[in-house]
N, C-alpha and C positions, 0 to 999 in steps of 0.2 A: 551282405553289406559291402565288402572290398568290391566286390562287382559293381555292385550301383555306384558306388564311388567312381570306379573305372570308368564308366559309364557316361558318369557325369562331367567326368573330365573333358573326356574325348569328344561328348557334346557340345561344353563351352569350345574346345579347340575351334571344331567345324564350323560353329556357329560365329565364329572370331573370323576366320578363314572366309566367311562370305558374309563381309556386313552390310550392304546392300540388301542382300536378302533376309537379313534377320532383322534389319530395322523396316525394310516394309511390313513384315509380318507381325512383328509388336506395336510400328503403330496403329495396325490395320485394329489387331487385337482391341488394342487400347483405347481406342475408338469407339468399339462395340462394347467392352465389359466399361468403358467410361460413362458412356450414355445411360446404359442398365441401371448401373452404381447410383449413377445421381438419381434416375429417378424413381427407383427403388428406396433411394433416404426418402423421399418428397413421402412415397407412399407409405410405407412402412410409419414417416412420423404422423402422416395426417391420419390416413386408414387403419392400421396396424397400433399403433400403440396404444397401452392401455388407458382409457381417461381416466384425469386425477383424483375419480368417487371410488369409493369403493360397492363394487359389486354394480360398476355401473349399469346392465344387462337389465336392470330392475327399475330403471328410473325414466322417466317419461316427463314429456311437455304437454301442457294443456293449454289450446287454441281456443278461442273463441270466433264463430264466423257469424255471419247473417246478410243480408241479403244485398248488399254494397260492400263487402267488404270480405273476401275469403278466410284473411285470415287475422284474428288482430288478439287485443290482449282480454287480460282475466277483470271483471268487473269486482268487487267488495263483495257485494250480493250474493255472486255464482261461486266464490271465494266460499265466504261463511255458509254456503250450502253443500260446496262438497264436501264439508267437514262432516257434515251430520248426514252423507246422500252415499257418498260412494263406499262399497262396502270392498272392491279391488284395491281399495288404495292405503296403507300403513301410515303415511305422513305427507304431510302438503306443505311446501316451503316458495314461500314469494317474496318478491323483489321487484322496486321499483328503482331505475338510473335514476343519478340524482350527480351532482356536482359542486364542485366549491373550490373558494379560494383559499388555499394554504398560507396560515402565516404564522409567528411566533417561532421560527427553528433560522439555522441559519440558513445563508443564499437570498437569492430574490424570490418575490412571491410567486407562487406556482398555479393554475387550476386545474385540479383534481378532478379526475373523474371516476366515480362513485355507487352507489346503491346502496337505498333502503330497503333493508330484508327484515323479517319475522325470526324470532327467536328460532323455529323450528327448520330455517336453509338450510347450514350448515351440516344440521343430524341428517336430514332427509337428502341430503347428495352424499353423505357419507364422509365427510372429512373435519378432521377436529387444528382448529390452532395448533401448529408445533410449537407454538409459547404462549403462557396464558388460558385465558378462555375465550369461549363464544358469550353472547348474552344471555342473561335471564330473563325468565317469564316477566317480574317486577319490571324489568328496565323496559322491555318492549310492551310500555303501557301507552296509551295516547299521551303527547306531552313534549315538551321539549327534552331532548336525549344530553346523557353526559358524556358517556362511552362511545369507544370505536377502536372496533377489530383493521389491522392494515394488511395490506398483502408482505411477502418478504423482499419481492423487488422493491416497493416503498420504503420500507423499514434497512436495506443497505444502500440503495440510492440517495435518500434525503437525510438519515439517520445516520448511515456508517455502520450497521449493523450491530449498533451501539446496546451491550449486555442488559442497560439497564433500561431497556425502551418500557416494560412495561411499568406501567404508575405515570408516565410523561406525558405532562400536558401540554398539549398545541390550540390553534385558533383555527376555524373552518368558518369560513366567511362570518369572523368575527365574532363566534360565540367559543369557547373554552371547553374543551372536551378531551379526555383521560383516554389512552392507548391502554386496552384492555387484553390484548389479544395481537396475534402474528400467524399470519394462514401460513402452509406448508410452501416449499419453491413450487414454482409451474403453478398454481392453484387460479383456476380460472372460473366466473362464473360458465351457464353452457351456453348464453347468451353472446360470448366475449370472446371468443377464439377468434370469432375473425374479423376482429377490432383492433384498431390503430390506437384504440386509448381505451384497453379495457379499463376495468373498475379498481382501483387501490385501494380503497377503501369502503368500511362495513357501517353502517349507524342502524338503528331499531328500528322497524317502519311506523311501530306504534300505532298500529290497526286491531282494536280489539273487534272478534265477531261478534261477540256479543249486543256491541253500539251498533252493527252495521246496519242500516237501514233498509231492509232486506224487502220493500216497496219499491224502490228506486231500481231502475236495472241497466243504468246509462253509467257513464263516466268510466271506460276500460282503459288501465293503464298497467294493470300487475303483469308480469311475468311469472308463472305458476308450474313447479316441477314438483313432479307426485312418484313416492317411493311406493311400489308395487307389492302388494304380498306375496309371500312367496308363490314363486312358479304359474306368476299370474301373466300373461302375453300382454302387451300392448292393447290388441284386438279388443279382447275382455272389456277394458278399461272405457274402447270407444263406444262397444255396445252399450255398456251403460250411462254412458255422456247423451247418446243419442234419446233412448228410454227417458231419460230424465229430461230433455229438454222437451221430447214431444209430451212429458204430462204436464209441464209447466207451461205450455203453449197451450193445448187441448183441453187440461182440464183444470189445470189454475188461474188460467187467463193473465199470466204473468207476463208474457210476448205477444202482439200481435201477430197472427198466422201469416201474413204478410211479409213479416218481417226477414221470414225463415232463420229464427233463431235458432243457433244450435253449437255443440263444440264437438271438437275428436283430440287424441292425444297422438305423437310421435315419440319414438324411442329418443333419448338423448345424442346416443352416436349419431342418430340418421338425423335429428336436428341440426347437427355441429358440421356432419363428411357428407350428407346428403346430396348438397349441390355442386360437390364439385367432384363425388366420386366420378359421371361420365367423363368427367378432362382428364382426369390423374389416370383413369385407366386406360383408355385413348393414347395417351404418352406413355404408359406401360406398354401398351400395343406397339405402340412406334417404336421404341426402345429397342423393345425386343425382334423386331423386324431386322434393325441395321444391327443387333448384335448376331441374328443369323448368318445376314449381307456375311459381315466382317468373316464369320466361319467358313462360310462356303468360297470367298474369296482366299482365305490361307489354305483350304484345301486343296482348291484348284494351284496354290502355290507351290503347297510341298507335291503335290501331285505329278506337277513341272518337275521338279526339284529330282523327284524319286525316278521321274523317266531320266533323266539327265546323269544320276547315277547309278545306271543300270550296270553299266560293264566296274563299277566299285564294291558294289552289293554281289554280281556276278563271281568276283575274284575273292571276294571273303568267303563268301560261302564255299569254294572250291578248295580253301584253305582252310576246311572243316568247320564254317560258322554254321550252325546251328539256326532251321527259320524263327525259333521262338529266341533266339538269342539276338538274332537280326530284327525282328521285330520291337524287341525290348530296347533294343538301342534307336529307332528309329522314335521309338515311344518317350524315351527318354528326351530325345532331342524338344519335339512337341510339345513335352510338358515344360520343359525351360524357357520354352517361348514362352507359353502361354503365364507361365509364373512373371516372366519380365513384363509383359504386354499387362498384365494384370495392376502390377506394382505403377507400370506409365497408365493404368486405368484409372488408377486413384490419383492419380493427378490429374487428370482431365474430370471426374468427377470433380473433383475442390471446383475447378476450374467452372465447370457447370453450374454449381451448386454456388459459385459466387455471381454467374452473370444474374442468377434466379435470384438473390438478393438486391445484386443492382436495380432491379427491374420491380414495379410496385405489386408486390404481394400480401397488402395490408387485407385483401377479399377471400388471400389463401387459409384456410380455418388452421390455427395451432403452427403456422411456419413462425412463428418464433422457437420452434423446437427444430428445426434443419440443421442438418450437419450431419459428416461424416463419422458416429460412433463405431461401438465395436460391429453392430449388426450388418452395416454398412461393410468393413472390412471382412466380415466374415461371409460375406455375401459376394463378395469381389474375387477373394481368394478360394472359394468354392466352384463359382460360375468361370475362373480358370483353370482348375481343375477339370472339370467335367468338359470344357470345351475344347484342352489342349485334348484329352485325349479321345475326345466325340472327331473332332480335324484331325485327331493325328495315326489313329488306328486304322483308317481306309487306307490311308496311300501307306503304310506300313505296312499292311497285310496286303498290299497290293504288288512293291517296293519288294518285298519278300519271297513273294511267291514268285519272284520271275527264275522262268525255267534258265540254268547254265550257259548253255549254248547261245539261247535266242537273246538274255543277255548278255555276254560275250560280242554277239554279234551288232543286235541292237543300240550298243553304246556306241559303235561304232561313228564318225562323224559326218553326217549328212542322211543317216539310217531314216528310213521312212519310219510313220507313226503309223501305229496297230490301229485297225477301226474300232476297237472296243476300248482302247486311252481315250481314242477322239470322242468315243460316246459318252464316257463318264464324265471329260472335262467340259464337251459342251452342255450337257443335266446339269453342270453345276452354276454355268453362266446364264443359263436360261432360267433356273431357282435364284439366280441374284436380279438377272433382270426385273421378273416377276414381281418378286418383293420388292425392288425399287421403284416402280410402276404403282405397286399398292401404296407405299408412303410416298410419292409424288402426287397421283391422285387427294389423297386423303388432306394433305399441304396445301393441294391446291384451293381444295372446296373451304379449306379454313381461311385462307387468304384472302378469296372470293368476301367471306362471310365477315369477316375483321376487317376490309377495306368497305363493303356495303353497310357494317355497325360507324365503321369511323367517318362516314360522308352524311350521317342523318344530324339536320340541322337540329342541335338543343333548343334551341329558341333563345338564346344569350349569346354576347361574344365573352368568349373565354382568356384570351388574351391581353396579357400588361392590366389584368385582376390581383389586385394584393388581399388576400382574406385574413380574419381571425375574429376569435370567436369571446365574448364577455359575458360575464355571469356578474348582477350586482349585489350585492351581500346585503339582508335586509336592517342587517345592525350596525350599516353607514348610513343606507339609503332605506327609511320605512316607511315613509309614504309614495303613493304613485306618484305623484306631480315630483318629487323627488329624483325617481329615473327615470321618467320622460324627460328632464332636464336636463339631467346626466346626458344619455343620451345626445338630445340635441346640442350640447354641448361640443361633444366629441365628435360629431359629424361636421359644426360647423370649425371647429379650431384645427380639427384636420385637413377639411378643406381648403384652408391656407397654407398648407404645408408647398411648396414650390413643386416637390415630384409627384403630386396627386391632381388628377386634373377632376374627379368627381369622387361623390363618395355616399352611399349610403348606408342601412343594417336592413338586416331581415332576419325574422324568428329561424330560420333555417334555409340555408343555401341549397341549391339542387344539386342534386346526386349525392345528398350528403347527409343523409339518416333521411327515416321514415318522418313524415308532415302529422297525421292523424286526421279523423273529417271531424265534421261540426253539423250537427243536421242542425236547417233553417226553415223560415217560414215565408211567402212570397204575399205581400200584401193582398187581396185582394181575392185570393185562393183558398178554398179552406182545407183545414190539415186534415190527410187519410190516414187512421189508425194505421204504425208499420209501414206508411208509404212516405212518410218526410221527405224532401230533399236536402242533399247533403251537398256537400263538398269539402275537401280537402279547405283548410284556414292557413293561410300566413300572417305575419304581422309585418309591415314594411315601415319606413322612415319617408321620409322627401328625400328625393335624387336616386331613392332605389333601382327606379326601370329605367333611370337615365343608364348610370352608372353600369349596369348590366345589359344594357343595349336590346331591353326588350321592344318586341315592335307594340305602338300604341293601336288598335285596331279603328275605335272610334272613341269619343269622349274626352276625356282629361287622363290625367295620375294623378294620383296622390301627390301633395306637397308638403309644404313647412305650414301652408297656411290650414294646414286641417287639424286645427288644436282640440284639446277636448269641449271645449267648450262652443267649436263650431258644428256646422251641417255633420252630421256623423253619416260618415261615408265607405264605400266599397269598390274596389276594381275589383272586376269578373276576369277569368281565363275564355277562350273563343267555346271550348270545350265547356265548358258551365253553361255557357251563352245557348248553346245548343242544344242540351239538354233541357234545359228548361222553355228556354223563349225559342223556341224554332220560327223561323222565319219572321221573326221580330227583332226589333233591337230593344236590349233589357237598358237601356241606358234612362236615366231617370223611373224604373221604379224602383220599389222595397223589398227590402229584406229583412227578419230577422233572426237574429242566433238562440235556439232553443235552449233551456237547460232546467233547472232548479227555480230560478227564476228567471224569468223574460228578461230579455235585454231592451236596450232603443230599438228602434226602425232607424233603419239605414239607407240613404239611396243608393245608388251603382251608381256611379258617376261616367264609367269609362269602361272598354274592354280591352285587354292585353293577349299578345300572342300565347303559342302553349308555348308551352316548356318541357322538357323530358326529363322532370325531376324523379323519376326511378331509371335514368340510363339510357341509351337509344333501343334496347328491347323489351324497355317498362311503356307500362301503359301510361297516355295520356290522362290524368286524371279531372274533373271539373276541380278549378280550384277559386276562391275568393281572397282579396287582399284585403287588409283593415290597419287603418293608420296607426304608429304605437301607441299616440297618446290619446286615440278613441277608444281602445280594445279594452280598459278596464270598464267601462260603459256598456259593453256585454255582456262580458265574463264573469265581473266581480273583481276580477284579478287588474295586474299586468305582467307583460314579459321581463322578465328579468336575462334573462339569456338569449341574446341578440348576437348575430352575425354580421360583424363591420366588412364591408367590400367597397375598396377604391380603386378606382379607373388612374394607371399610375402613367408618368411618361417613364418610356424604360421598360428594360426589367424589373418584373416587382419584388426581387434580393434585395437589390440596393435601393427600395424606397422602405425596406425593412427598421435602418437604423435610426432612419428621419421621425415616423411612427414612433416609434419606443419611445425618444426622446422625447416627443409633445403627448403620449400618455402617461411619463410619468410628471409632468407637471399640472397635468390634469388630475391624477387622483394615482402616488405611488404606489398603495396596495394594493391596484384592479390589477392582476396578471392577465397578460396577452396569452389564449391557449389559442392551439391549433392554428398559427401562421403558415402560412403555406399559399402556393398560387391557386386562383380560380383553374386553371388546366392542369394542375395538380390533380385538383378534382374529380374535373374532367377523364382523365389519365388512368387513376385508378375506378372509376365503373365498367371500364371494359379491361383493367388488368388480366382478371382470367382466360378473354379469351385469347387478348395479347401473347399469354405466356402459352398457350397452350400452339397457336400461331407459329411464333417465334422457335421453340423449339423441334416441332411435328418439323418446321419445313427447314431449320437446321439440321434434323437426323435425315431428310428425303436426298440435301444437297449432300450428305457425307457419303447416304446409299448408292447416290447417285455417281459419284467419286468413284468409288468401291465398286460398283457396277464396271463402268467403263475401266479402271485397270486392271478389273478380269476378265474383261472382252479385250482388251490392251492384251493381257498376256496370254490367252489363248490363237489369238492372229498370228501372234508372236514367234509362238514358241511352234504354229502351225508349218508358220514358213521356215522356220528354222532347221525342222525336220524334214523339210520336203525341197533343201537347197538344189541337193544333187535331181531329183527329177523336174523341179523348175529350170535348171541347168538346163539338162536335154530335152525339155520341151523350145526353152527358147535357142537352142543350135539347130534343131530343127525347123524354126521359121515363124514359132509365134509370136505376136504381135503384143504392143503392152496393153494395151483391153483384154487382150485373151489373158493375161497371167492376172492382171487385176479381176478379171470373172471368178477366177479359180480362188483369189484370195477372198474378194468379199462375197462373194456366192456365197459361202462356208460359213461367213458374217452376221450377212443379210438374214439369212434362214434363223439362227439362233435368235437374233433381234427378235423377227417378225414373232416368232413362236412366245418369246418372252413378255413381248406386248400384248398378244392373244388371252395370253393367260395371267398377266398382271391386269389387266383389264378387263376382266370375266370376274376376279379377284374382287376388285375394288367396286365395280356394279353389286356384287350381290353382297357386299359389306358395306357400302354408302349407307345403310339404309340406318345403321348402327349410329352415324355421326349426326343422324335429322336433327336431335337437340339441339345440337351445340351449332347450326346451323341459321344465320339470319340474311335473309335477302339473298338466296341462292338454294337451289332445288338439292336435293343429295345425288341427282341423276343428272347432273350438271353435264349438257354436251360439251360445250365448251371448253369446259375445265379438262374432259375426257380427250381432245382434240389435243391441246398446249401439251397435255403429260405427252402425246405420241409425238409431235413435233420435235420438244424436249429429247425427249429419247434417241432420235432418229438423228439430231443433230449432235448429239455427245456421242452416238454409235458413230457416228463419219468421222468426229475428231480420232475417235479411238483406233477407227481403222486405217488414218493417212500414214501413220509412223509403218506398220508392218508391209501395206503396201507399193509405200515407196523403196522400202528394201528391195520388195521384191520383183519388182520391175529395172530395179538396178543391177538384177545379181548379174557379174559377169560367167557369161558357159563354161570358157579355160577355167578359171579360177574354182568354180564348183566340180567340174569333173576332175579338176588334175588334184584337189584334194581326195578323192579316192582312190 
């Protein structure tokens, strides 16, 4: 122990002694364990950590698909039949989103977002209220509910984390209902991770099987997660989904075979990390690339370092040091970097790990759990370990080995370099080239692929959009002419507003939750068992597709003048228009909307452009618009939860306050939720590939960095050692091309070799990125060209400094130093 002590001393000294070189080396470090670090938390929290069920491994998602639609929800019917159908499954627990407006507590009014679950959710994900209970069988009866479970973010957020929450009663859009329960911290539905407003709260759904009408096989809206018997695979589960659907097609005549009814299940985790495992590991990829860069760059430093104290290592050892005692010390040295570089690692991690919050993550599943915990630090201060002494044990045992004499001599000043130093330092710049090559490549095609997603036109303009979103509570407002008035109300009272220059709602904004379709019927055509046509439904206001700058294709839009009690009308998307009326215009005929019962007949008035309401990588879907105040005239219903969007002058911040003020005069208990810009929106449907962008070609430019001052310091440290024969070549008569041949000769060759094979590198690994890939090939020439350019131009930066030395060295001054 007094040894290592000594040891350690004598390393800070040295290390004190040349702080140039111990700060390149810790930041180089710190760079590479910083990158790791951070994304290492990202993974660890999203992929790695355990979800909040217990025995999650056991719990699955049940889809429903058919024949428009891949993937969608659990109907009542297929509900109350797997209770009694599936023999893999121990408990079935469903939930439907649902929302409301908060009142009765202090503050202003809030809206909540929510779901109605089955008595049995809770048990069947495996997590119990850490205060209170869950519901009872009795309560989750059809009916109006009294009770409600909260989450614990709600319960210290709105409450104060107030002891005696349970028994307190609040208002949710106006009816009276008892806090029964408090779910555990972090407790999410597996819906809700990677939601910007998961659910706060719990109410009954009040779905008895027993009532379900198990005739009907239309209306999907549940979300359906089934607890596995033991030791039973996911697979199991689907085999039987499938089995069951083909006898209820085939031989119960429950589906039309047309229809291709059917469902599969997904594991939980692979529901929640599924789609973003290829980016997160992608950036583990990259990560770990520049945390190599970073290695083989200190290596090649101390590498330098260790030839440069050849005649100090020479003179210890003559004075009885010891090669394992010289080793040890040189080991020691290595690992105090890398402990420093480690420590400035975790600060570049914070540091990372804060841009990635700035930057919209609301699509990343569970980043509400990011940060640097202990795993994080035990992870940082490990991968400096292992790395000081992975970089520092070569040129240690290299540094050590050197024979007496040769170094004696070798230290000497102007001493030529051994062809086997120059071989091992140029392996190491040509393994950095390489890899930087592979993460420039790889940056590149994602660049490529996030500038070709961010030029596809939405079919809207997004700009100086003020959005938010209204829910109307049905025990203000309970009849329809009610909130169609509301409504119109507030579209035209805000239309006055000075900083609004249009305005109107929509059931739902694009790129901003799932729409659902509507099968219909086309006058004139008669209906094919299974073959219906569908489309995706909105509900719109007047000044909608002004205000959102859709293009009108032919016909009219919708107006103010399309009351319930006029022509009952539809706009079509060009997409709808296509599939159905091919080379017609559907303008002036019918439609109707299918269901329980028949709605009106409605004509198309007009066709509107698409829209890219799943994203610029979602599909176009046919979609149809229906006026708010016609839509209960089909449905039965109407929209209560509408999406206000106004075309603002300005920035839409500061038309934020003007709003507020003329909705609370209009009705103070409707809360404004989810305010925000339309290019908010916008903004986050392509966050993941953003971040995934932004970061890969953040690590390619550090590699890149890192690259070049280790062909920086091999040129360097080339001409340094080769003064005295650059000397007497040029007293001898040569010319400065001939001395610059000799330097970048030496260059050029490492380059080209490093591009060959960083390039051979990234060709047979593109193929790995094709997902994450839009509007650019994985075998992108192009892209393959820019990285060699790239390269070839930071190689000439790197090599002007060494070579202007070395066309300057004066002959006197290099020979008369030896």
């Amino acid at each position: 122990m007094m040894n290592l002590l000594r040891d350690i001393r004598h390393a800070i000294r040295l290390l004190m002694r040349a702080p140039a070189h111990t700060a390149v080396v810790a930041l180089t470090l710190a760079l590479g364990i910083g990158a790791s670090t951070a994304i290492y938390s990202v993974v660890q929290s999203v992929l790695l950590r355990p979800l909040p069920y217990d025995d999650a491994e056991s719990l699955a998602m049940i889809w429903s698909s058919w024949r428009n639609e891949s993937k969608s929800w659990v109907g009542p019917a297929e509900y109350a039949d797997y209770l009694d159908e599936l023999a893999t499954v121990r408990s079935l627990g469903i939930w439907a989103p649902q929302a409301a407006n908060l009142t009765g507590v202090a503050g202003d009014p809030e809206r909540l977002a929510g779901a109605a679950v089955n008595a049995a959710l809770f048990e069947t994900l495996g997590v119990r209220p850490a205060r209170g209970r869950s519901f009872t069988a009795e309560e989750d009866a059809p009916g109006p509910t009294s009770v409600i479970v909260i989450t614990d973010e709600l319960w210290r957020r709105r409450f104060g984390g107030a002891e005696d929450i349970l028994g307190r009663e609040i208002r949710l859009d106006g009816s009276t209902v008892a806090i029964v329960g408090v779910m555990p911290p972090g407790f999410r539905l597996p819906t809700d991770h990677a939601s910007a407003t998961p659910a706060e709260f719990f109410f009954p759904l009040g779905l008895d099987p027993a009532q379900v009408n198990r005739s009907y096989r239309g209306n999907h809206f549940l979300f359906c997660a089934a607890r596995l018997r033991g030791g039973v695979p996911p697979g199991q589960l689907n085999r039987e989904l499938v089995n069951l659907f083909d006898r209820w097609t085939h031989d119960e005549g429950l589906y039309p075979v047309d229809a291709q009814m059917t469902a599969f299940a997904t594991s939980v985790r692979e529901e929640i990390v599924g789609e973003t495992r290829p980016a997160l590991l992608t950036l583990l990829a990259a990560s770990g690339l520049l945390l190599l860069i970073a290695c083989v760059n200190i290596a090649n430093l101390l590498l330098a370092r260790g030839d440069g104290r050849q005649r100090e290592l020479a003179i210890r050892a003559a004075l009885g040091g010891s090669r394992r005692r010289l080793v040890r010390q040189l080991l020691t040295e290595s690992l105090l970097l890398a402990l420093v570089g480690g420590a400035a690692g975790l600060l570049v991690a914070s540091f990372v790990l804060d841009g990635m919050a700035a930057m919209d993550l609301v699509r990343l599943p569970r980043a509400h759990t990011l940060g640097l915990d202990r795993t994080a630090v035990a992870f940082a201060l490990g991968v400096s370990v292992i790395t000081g002494t992975l970089f520092g044990l070569g040129p240690a045992l290299r540094a050590a080995g050197t024979n007496l004499l040769a170094g004696l001599r070798d230290g000497a000043a102007g001493a030529g370099i051994g062809r086997g130093r120059r071989g091992v330092q140029g392996a190491l710049v040509v393994a950095q080239l390489a890899m930087a090559v592979v993460l420039l490549s790889g940056a590149g095609l994602l660049l490529r692929s996030f500038l070709a997603m961010s030029s596809v036109d939405p079919g809207f303009e997004a700009a100086a959009r003020l959005t938010f979103r209204l829910n109307v509570p049905q025990s203000s407002y309970p009849q329809t002419a009610d909130v169609v008035g509301l409504f119109d109300r507030i579209v035209t009272e805000l239309r006055a507003v000075p900083e609004i220059v249009n305005i109107g709602a929509v059931s739902r904004l694009p790129m901003d939750g799932e729409i659902g379709d509507w099968d219909f019927q086309i006058d004139g055509r008669p209906l094919e068992p299974g073959r219906h046509p569908v489309g995706d439904w909105k509900v719109v206001t007047g000044g909608y597709f002004q205000t959102m700058g859709m293009r009108l294709v032919s016909g009219r839009l919708i107006s103010n003048a399309d009351t319930a009690d006029a022509l009952q009308v539809a706009v079509i998307n060009e997409t709808l228009a296509r599939q159905y009326w091919p080379g017609e215009s559907p303008v002036g005929t019918r439609i109707r909307m299918l269901g329980p019962s028949q709605g009106d007949w409605v004509t198309i008035v007009g066709v509107v452009g698409d829209v890219r309401h799943e994203g610029p990588r979602g599909e176009v879907r046919g979609t149809y618009f229906r006026p708010h105040a016609q839509i209960a005239n089909s449905t039965g219903f109407t929209m209560r939860a509408m999406s206000v969007v106004a075309h603002v002058r300005g920035e839409p911040a500061a038309a934020v306050g003007a709003v507020r003020t003329r909705m609370a005069l209009i009705d103070p208990d409707l809360p404004l939720a989810q305010v925000q810009s339309l290019s908010a929106i916008v903004s986050g449907s392509v966050s993941g590939p953003r971040l995934t962008t932004v970061l890969t070609g953040t690590f390619a430019l550090v590699a890149l960095a890192l690259a070049a001052v280790g062909l920086y310091g091999v040129i360097s440290y080339l001409v340094s050692r080769r003064v005295r024969e650059l000397g007497v070549r040029i007293a001898l008569g040569a010319r400065p091309l001939n001395v610059l041949g000799l330097v970048l000769g030496r260059g050029a060759v490492l380059v080209l070799i490093g591009l060959i094979l960083g390039l051979g590198v990234s060709l047979a690994c593109a193929r790995l990125l094709a997902t994450q890939l839009f509007g650019v090939s994985a075998l992108d020439p192009a892209t393959m060209v820019a990285v060699a350019v790239v390269l070839a131009v930071v190689a000439l930066l790197a090599f002007l400094g060494p070579a202007w030395r070395a066309v300057r060295i004066d002959p006197m001054v290099a020979l008369r130093s030896e």
